[in-house]
C-alpha positions in Angstrom: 0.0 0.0 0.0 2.3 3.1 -1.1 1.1 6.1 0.6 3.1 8.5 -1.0 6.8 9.9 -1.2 9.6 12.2 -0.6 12.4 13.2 -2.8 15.8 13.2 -2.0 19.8 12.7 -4.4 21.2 9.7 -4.8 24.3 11.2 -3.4 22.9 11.3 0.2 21.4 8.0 -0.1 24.6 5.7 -1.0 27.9 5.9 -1.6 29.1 6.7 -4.8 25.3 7.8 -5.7 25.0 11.2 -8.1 23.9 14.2 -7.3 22.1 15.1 -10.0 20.4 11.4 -9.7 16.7 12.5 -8.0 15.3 9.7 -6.6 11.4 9.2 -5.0 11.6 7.6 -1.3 8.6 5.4 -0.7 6.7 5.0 2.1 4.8 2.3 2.5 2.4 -0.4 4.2 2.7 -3.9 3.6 -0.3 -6.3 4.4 0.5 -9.6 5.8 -2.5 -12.1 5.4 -2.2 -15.0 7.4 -5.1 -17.5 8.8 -3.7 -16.3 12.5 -4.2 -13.2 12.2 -2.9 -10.5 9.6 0.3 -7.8 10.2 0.9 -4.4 8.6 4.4 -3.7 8.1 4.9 -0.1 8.7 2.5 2.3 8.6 3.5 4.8 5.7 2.7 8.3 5.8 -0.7 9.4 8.0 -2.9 12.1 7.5 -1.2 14.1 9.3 2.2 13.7 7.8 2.2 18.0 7.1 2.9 18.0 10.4 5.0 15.5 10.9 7.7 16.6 8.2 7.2 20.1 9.5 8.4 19.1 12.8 11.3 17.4 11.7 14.8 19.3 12.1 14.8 21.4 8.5 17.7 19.6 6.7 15.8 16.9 7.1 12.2 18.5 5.5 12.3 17.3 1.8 9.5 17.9 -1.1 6.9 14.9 -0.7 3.6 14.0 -1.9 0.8 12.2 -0.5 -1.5 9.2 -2.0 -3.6 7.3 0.5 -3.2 6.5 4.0 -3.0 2.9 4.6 -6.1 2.9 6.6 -7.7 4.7 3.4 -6.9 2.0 1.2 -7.8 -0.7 3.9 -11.4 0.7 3.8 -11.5 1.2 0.0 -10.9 -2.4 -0.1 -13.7 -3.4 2.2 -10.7 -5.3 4.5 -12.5 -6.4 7.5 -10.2 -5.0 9.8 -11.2 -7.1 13.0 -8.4 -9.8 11.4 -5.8 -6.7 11.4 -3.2 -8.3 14.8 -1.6 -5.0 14.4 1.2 -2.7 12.8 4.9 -4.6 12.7 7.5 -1.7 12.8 10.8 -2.3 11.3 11.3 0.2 13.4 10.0 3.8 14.8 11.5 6.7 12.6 8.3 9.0 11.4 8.2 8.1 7.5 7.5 4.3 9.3 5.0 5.4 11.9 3.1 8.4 11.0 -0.1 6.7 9.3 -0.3 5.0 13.1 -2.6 7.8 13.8 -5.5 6.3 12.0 -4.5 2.5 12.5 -5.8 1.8 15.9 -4.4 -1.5 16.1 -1.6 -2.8 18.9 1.9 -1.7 17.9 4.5 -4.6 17.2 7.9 -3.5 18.8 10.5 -5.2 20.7 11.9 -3.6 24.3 15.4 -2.0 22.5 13.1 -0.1 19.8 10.6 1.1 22.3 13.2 2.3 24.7 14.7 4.4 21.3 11.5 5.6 20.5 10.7 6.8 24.2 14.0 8.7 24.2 16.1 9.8 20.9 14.6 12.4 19.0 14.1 9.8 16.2 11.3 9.0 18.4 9.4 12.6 17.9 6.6 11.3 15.7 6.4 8.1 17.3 5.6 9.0 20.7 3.0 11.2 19.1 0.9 8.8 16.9 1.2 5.8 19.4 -1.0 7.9 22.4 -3.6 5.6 22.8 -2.2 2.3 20.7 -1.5 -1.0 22.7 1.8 -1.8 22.9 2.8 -5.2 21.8 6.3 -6.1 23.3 8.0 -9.4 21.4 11.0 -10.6 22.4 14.3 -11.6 20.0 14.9 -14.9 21.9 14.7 -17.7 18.9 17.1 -19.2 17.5 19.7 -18.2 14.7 18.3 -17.2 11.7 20.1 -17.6 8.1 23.3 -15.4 9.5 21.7 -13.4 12.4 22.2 -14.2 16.2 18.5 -14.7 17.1 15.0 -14.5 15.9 11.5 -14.3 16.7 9.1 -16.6 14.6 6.0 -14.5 14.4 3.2 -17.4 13.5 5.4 -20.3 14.9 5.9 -21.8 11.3 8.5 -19.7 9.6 6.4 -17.4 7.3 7.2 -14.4 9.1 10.3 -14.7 11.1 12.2 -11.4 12.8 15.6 -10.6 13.0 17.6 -8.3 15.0 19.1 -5.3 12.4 20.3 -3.1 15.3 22.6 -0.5 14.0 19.9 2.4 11.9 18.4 2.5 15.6 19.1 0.2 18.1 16.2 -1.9 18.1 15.5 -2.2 14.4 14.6 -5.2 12.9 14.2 -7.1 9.6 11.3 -9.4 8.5 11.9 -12.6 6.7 8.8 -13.2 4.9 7.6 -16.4 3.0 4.9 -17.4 0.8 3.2 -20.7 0.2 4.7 -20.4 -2.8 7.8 -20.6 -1.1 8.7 -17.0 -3.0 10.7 -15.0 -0.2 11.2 -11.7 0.5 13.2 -9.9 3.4 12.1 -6.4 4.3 15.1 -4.8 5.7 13.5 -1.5 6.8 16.6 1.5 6.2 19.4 -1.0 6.2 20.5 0.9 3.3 17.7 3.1 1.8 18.4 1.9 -2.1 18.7 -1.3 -3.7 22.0 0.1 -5.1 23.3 -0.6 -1.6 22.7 -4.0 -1.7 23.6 -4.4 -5.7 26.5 -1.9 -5.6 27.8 -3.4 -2.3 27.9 0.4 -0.5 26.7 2.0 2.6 25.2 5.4 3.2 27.6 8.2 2.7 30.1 8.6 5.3 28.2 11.9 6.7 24.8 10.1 6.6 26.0 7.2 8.2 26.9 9.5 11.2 23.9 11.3 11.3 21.5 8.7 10.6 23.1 5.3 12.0 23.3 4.4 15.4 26.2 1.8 15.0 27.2 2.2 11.2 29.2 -1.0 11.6 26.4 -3.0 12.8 25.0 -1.5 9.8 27.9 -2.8 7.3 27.8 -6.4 8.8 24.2 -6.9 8.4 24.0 -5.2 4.8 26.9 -8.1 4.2 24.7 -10.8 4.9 21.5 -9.5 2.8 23.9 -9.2 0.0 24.9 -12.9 1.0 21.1 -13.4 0.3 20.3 -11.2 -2.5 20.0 -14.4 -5.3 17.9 -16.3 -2.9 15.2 -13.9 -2.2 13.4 -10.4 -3.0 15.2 -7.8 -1.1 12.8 -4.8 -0.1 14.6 -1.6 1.5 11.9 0.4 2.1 12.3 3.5 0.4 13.0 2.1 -2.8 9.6 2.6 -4.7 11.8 -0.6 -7.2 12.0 -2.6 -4.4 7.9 -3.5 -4.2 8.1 -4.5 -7.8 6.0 -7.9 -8.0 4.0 -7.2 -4.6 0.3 -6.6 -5.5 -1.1 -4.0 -4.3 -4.3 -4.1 -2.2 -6.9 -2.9 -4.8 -5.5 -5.4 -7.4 
């Protein structure tokens, strides 16, 4: 469900990228359906997302433009939203939560994200839009999962499985998803923001990695095992509108 986007240069989203290279940042929802109950993952941008972009610091403001709100499109659809378990953040920057404030489903966040979202000013938006949501606390105790430490194995039979991605903030995650098809896809949240950083085998900038990264070198050794995975499965960053090529979208 892509709910709109923001502009920014290819040269502040990965090394080596051109200046004069204007690319469209996504934001977007993506519906899990499961017979257990279905996920979002993220939220998108909100109805209020004016608001939110004008309260970010002004370096970071950017030109953007809106679709639909994922909670728009769920009700265009006629989705019966009583099988909606709740919004799965990759984690809790404001281009991820801000369509929270019309989703009044539990939020899906683990303790080291919900601690960064109570207290850096990443967390701005977040703490905003959440007032009033149900908190949904899971815990990264399962075992190793195709290269990372631990995991949490949302349904109990590997369609959805989490792993740990802690170094954009320092509870961020990534979602290992899998069809019946047995098609795969891993949506790695702002691991790197492109697909060029997974096919040109580059991180952010070196400024952007500073201002943007919590641990860059978490970062780098958890963008080297994606790229480990990259001929195995459909790799979604996800601010690359690219990226969702091959996921329907909701109305289709």
């Amino acid at each position: 469900m892509p709910t709109g986007t923001y502009e920014t240069r290819a040269a502040f989203a990965f090394k080596g990228g051109s200046f004069r290279d204007r690319r469209r940042f996504a934001a977007t929802a993506t519906l899990l359906r499961h017979p257990q109950g279905d996920l979002l993952i993220d939220a998108g941008f909100g109805s209020h997302v004016a608001a939110h972009i004008q309260s970010l610091p002004r370096m970071e403001q950017a030109p953007y433009q809106v679709t639909s709100t994922a909670s728009d499109q769920l009700s265009a659809s006629g989705y019966d939203r009583s099988g909606l378990r709740g919004v799965l953040l990759t984690h809790s920057h404001w281009d991820h939560v801000s369509g929270l404030d019309e989703l009044q489903v539990p939020i899906w966040i683990n303790a080291g994200e919900l601690q960064y979202a109570s207290e850096h000013r990443g967390g701005k938006v977040f703490r905003e839009v959440s007032a009033g949501h149900k908190i949904h606390q899971y815990e990264l105790n399962g075992p190793a999962f195709l290269g990372f430490a631990s995991s949490f194995d949302v349904y109990g039979d590997g369609s959805v499985v989490i792993v740990p991605a802690r170094g954009h903030t320092t509870g961020s995650v990534i979602i290992f998803v899998t069809l019946p098809t047995r098609k795969r896809y891993a949506f790695i949240g702002d691991l790197t923001w492109q697909l060029d950083g997974i096919r040109r085998r580059v991180e952010r900038p070196l400024l952007l990695r500073k201002l943007a990264d919590t641990d860059p070198k978490l970062v780098r050794d958890d963008l080297l095992r994606m790229i480990a995975l990259a001929d195995v499965m459909q790799i979604v960053p996800a601010h690359d509108v690219n990226a969702y090529d091959g996921i329907p979208l909701l109305a289709d």
